[in-house]
N, C-alpha and C positions, 0 to 999 in steps of 0.2 A: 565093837561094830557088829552090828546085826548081820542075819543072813542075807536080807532084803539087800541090805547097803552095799555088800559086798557084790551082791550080782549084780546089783547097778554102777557101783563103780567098776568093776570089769568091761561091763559095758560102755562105759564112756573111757575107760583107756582103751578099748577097743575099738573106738570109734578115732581117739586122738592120736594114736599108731597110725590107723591110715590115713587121715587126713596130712600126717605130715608130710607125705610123698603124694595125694592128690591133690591137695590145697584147693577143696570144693566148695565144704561148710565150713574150715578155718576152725574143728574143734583144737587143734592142735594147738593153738592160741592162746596163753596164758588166762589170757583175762575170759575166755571161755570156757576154757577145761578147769577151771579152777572155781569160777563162779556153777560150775554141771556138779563138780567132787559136794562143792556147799550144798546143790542145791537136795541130792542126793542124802548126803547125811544129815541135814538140819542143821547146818552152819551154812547156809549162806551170804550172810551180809558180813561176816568176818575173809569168808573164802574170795568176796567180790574183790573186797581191798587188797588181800594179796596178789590175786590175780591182775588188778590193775598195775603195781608195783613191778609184779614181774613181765608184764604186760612193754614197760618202757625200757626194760631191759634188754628183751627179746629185740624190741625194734632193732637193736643195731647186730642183730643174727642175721644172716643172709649168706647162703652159697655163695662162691665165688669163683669162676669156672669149674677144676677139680677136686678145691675145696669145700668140704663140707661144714656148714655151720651148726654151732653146740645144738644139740635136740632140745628143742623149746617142749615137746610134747612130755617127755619122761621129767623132764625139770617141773614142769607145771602139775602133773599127776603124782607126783611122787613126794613131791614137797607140802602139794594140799595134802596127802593122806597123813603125814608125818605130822602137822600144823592141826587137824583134825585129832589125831589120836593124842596129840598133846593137850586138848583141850579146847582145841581154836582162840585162846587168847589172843587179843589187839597187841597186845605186849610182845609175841614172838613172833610175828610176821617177818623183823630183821631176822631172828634167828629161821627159819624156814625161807627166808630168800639167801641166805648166807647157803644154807646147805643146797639150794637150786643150782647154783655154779657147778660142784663135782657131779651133782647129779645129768648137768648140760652133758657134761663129759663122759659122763660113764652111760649116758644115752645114744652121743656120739659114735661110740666104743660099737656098739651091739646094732645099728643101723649100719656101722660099715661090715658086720659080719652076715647080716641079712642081704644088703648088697654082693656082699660076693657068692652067696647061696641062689642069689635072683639072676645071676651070671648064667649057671649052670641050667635056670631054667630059662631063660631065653635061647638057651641051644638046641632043647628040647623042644619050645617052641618053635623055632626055624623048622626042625624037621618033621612035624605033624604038620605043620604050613603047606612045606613041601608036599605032604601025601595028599593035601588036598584037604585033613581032619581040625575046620575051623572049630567046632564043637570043643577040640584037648584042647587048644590054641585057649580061647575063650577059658576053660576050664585050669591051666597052668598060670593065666593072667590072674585067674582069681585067688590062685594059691598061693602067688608072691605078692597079693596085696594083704591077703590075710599074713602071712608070715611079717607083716611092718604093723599091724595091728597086735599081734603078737609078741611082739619083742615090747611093748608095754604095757599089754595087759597080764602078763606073767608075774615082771616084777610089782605091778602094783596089786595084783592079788597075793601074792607074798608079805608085801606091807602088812595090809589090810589087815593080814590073821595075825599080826604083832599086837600080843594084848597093851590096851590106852596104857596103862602102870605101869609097864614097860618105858612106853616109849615118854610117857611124863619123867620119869624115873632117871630117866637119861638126859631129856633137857633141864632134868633141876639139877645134875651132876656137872653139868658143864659150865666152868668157871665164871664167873661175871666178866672176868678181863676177855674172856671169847665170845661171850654172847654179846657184850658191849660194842667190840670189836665189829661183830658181824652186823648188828644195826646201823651203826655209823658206814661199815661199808657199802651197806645195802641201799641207805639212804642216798649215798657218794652217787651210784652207779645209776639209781632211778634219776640223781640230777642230771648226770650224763645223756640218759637215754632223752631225757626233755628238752635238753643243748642240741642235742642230733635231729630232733622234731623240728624243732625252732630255727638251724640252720638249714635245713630242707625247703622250707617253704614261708619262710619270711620275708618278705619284701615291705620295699616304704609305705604300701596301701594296708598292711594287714599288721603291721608294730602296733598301732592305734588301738585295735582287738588285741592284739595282746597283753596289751596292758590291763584296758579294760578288764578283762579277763582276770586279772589277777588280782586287781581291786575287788573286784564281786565274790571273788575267793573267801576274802575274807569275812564275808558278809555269813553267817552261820546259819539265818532265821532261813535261807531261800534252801525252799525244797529243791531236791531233782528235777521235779516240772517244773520250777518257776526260773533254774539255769539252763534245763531245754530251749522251753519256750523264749528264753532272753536270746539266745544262741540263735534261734531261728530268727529272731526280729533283728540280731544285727548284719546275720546275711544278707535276710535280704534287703537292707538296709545298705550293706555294702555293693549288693548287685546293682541296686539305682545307680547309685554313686559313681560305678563304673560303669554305667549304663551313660548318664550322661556327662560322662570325662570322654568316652570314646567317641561320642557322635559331635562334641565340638573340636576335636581335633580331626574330625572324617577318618578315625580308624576304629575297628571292631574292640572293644573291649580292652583286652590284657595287653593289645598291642603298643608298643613305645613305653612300658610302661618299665624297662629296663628287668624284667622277668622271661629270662631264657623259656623255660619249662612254660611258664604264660600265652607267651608268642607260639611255641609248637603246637601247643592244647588250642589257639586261637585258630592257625591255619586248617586245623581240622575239623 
């Protein structure tokens, strides 16, 4: 990997570090920081697919009061750079979402040590507050967001300087029975994450687009923009729809339509 690449991919784990604790611009996001890692080294359209993949993974990552959920940002930074310095083969994407897992965890690991270092400076921030010095206040906030920015662009500039023959070296060392293993899991886990989509927000109006959906899937000739722009046309093709279901029953839209989350989103 070039110089160039290296300060740009620094920069973009430095960007996906903090994004993971302000969830602004969402670099932190699989299918973002992994399509930045491509677009950065000149594998992007290998980097996008991974990032999609691990993109439905992530979906079902979410805090949960004091729990914290596996680090999407050091899984997705860490795994492109690995998947990169391998060659970016279509071939090892299971293998590079298979090592995305420990690497959730061992991202896990080092945000809850940054956490407890960000402890000691919200105490410090309490007491320039107190004197009155919003200026340190300001200036201590900025150093425990750098510090989470940090904690991923270290280990991925570490990566980076791992020579490609290396790290090829290593994934052609690794048995077929574990890199085998690791596709089919990986595969397992992005059906999961697509079961959890589809549970989320499936209702009897929108099965119909699902399917759809899956039929056009198979259709290979239709570009990008030609499943955009179908996507568009069946929205709003579904907004009529539900345009006039609601005004012959006299209620707004999603209303009676036996969709909780519908009815909430309608009253508003």
């Amino acid at each position: 990997m070039s110089a160039i690449s290296i300060v740009l991919v620094a920069i973009v784990a430095f960007l996906a570090g903090v994004e993971g604790i302000l969830d602004e611009f969402q670099f932190h996001q699989p299918l973002v920081a992994c399509t930045l890692i491509g677009l950065v080294t000149g594998h992007l359209i290998p980097c996008v697919m991974l990032g999609g993949s691990l993109q439905m993974i992530a979906l079902g990552w979410a805090n949960i009061g004091a729990a914290v959920a596996p680090d999407a940002a050091l899984a997705s930074i860490a795994s492109a750079i690995i998947f990169v310095e391998g060659g970016a083969n279509t071939s090892d994407i299971g293998t590079a979402i298979g090592l995305a897992v420990p690497l959730a965890v061992a991202g896990l690991f080092l945000t809850m040590i940054v956490r407890t270092i960000s402890v000691a400076i919200v105490h410090v921030m309490d007491a320039e507050g107190a004197k009155g010095n919003l200026g340190r206040v300001d200036m201590w906030q900025i150093i425990a967001v750098c510090l989470q920015g940090l904690r991923i662009m270290l280990p991925a500039i570490a990566l980076a300087f791992i020579p490609a023959s290396t790290v090829k070296s290593f994934l052609a060392s690794m048995p077929s029975w574990l890199t085998d293993g690791m596709t089919i899991g990986g595969g397992m886990v992005v059906a999961v994450g697509y079961a959890m989509v589809i549970n989320m927000i499936a209702t009897r109006e929108v099965w119909p687009f699902f399917i759809i959906g899956f039929v056009i899937a198979a259709i290979t000739q239709l570009t990008l923009i030609a499943i955009g722009a179908l996507g568009v046309a069946l929205m709003l093709l579904y907004l009529q729809l539900e345009g006039k279901g609601g005004s012959s029953n006299g209620s707004n839209g999603a209303s009676g339509t036996g969709d909780p989350l519908g009815d909430i989103l309608d009253d508003y």
